[in-house]
C-alpha positions as CSV (number, residue, x, y, z in Angstrom):
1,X,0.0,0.0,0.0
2,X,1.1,3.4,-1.1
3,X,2.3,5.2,1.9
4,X,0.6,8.9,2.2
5,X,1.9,12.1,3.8
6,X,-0.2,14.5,5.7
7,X,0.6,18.1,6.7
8,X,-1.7,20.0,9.1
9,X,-1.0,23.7,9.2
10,X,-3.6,25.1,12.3
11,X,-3.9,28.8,13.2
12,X,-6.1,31.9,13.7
13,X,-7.4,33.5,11.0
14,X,-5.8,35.9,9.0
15,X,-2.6,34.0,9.2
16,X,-1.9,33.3,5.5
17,X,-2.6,29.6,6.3
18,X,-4.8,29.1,3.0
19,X,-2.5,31.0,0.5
20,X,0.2,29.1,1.7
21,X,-0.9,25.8,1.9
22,X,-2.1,26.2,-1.9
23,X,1.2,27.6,-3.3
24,X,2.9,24.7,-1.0
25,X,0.5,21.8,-2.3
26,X,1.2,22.9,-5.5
27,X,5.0,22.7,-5.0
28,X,5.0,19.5,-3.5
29,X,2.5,18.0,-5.8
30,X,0.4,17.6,-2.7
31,X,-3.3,17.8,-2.8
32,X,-4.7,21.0,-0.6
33,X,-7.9,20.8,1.5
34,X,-9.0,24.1,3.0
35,X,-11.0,22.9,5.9
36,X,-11.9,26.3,6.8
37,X,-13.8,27.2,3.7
38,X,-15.8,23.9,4.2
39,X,-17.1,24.9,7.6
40,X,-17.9,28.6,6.1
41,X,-20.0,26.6,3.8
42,X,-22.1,25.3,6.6
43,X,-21.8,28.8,8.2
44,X,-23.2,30.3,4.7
45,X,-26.1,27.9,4.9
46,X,-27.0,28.5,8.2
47,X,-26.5,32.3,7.6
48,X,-28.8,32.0,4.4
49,X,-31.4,29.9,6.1
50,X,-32.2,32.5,9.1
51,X,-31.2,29.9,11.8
52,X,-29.7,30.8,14.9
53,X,-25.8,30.0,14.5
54,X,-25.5,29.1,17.9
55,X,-28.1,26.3,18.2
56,X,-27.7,22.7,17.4
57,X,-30.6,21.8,17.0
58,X,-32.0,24.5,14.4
59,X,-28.7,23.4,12.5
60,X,-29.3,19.8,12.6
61,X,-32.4,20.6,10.9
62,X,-30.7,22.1,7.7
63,X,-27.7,19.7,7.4
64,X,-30.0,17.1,5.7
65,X,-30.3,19.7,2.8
66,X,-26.8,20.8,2.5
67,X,-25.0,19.3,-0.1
68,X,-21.0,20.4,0.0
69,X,-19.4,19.5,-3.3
70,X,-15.4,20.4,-3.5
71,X,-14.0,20.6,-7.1
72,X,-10.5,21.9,-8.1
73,X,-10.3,24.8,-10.8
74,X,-7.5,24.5,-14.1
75,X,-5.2,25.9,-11.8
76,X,-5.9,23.6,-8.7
77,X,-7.6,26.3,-6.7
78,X,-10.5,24.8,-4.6
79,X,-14.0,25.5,-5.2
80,X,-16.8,25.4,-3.1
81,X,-20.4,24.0,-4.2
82,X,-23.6,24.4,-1.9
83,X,-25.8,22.7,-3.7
84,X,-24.8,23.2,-6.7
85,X,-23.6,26.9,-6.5
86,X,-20.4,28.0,-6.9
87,X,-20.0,29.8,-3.1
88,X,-16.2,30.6,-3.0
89,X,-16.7,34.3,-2.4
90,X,-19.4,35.1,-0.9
91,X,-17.9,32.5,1.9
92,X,-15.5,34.6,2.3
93,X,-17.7,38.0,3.6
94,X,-16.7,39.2,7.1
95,X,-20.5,38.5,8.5
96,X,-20.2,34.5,6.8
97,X,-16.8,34.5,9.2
98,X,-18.8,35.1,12.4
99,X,-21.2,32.5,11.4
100,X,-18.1,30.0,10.4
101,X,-16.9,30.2,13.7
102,X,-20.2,29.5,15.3
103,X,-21.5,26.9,14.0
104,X,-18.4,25.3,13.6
105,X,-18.5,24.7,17.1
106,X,-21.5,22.8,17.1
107,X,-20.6,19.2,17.8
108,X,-23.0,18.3,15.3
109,X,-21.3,20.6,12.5
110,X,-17.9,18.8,13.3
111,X,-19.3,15.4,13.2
112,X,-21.1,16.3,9.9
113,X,-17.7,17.4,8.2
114,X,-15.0,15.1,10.2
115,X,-15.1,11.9,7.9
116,X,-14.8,14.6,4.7
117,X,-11.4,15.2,5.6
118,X,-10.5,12.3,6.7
119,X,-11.3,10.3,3.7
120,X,-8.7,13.2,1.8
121,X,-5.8,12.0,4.1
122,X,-6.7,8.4,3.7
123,X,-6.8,8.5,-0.3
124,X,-4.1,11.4,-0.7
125,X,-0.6,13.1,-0.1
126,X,-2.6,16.0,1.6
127,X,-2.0,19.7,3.3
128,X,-5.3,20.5,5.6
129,X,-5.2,23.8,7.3
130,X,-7.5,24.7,10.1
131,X,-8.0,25.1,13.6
132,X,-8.1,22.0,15.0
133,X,-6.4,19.9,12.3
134,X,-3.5,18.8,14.2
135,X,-5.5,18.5,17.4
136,X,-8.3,16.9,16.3
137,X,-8.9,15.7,12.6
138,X,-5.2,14.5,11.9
139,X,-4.1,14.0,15.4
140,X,-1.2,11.8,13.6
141,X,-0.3,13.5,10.9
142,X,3.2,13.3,10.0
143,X,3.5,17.1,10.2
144,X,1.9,19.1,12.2
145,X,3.1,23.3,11.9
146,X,1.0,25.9,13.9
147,X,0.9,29.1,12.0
148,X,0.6,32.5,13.8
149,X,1.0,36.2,13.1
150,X,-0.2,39.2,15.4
151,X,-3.6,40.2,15.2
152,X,-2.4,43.7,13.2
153,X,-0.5,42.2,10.7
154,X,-3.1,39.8,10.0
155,X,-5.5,42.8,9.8
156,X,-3.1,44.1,7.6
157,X,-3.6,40.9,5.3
158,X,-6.9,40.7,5.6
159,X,-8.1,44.1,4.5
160,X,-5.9,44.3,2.0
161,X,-7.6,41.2,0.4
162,X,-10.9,42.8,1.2
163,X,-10.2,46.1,-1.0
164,X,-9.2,43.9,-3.9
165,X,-12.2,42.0,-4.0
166,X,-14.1,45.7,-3.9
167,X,-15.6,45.2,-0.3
168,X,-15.5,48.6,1.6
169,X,-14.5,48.4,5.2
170,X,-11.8,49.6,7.9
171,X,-8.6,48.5,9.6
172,X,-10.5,49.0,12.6
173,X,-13.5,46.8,11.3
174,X,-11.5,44.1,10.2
175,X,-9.0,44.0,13.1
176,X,-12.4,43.7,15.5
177,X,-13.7,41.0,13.6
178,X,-10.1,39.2,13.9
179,X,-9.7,39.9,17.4
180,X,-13.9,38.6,17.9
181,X,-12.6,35.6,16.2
182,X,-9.7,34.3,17.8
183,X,-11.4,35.1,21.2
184,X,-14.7,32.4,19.9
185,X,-12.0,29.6,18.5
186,X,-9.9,29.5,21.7
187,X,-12.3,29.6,24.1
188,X,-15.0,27.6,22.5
189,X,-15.9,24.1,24.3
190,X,-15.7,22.0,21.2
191,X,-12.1,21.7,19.4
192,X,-10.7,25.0,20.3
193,X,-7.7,26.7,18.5
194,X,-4.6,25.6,20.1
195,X,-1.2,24.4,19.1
196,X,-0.7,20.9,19.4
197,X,1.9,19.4,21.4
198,X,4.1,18.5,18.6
199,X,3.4,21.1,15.9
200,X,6.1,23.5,15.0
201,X,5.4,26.9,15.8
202,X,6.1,29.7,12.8
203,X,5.3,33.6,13.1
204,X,5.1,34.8,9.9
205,X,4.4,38.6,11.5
206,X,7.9,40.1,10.3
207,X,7.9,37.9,6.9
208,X,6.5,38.8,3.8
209,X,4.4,36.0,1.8
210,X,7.8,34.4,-0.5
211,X,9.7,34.3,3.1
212,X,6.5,32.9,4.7
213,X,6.7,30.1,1.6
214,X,10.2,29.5,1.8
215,X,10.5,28.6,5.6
216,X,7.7,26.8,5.6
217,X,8.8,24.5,2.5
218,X,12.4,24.2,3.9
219,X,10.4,23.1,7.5
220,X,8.6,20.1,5.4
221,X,12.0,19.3,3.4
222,X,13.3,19.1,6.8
223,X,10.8,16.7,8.3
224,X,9.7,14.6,5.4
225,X,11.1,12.8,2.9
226,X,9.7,14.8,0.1
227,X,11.3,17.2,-2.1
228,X,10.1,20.4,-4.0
229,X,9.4,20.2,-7.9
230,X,13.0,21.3,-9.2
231,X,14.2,20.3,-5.8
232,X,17.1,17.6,-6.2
């Protein structure tokens, strides 16, 4: 049996965890699974259908109706389906966030998603980045990095990405919706963002995106026996 590698890359959000793990997949010829943008599927469902995104049961009523499809554009970029629409930006709105992070709580969200992910790591050579990857969903993955930054220069990020997609907001806006968010994933009761014991800790707050890439892909050279395309 063909052996698999698995990377999990947790962290708060805003910390380049997404871009990264695309440009790395694509460098390692891994396949990438953004676990986040699943659970803001659910969390645009829920946000769509009225409910109240802190109740279980209200969301256990939808679930049976929401169909997540993930397909993988020409250039590899994941795309995500609800039920047959092509969400990947509007998942992506600063409100849809808030409801991510709620719902995603919800043991019956996390139950509905877990075996999704699983089945990835099982089949593939796979990068999942999260919250709760390395905790939780991969608890042996064969790497295991925690991702940080500080909540301004993820702000920083995060805005900047905002203004180019034409939504009009603040620094201020966006660094209280940050700050909101890391507060609900590390103190929720369910799977809570934390490092895992054996994940390697990078702070990408003083590096640029390339320097970001870089240490992160001489990290996995270092701890896997996999190699870069070019790479002897």
């Amino acid at each position: 049996m063909t052996k698999h590698y698995s990377i999990a890359i947790d962290g708060p959000s805003g910390a380049g965890k997404s871009s990264l793990s695309k440009k790395i997949s694509a460098a390692f010829h891994f396949v990438y699974l953004d676990t986040g943008a699943i659970y803001r599927t659910v969390g645009l469902a829920a946000f769509r259908a009225g409910i109240d995104r802190h109740s279980e049961q209200e969301l256990s009523k939808i679930l049976p109706e929401v169909h997540i499809e993930i397909r993988y554009d020409d250039s590899g970029l994941q795309r995500m389906f609800l039920n047959g629409e092509d969400v990947s930006e509007a998942i992506r709105m600063p409100e849809i966030s808030l409801y991510a992070s709620d719902v995603s709580a919800l043991p019956v969200c996390r139950a509905f998603l877990l075996e999704m992910q699983r089945r990835f790591a099982r089949d593939y050579d796979v990068i999942l980045d999260g919250r709760d990857i390395g905790t939780v969903v991969l608890p042996n993955a064969d790497l295991k990095i925690y991702l940080t930054a500080s909540s301004e220069a993820r702000a920083s990020r995060r805005l900047k990405e905002l203004v180019e997609k034409g939504v009009s907001t603040t620094f201020e806006e966006v660094l209280k919706d940050i700050e909101l968010r890391d507060y609900q994933d590390m103190t929720r009761e369910i799977a809570p963002l934390r490092r895992a014991e054996d994940a390697v800790l990078v702070d990408t707050s003083d590096l640029d995106f390339e320097q970001s890439f870089e240490t992160l892909c001489t990290l996995i050279e270092e701890k896997l026996p996999v190699r870069r395309e070019g790479q002897a």
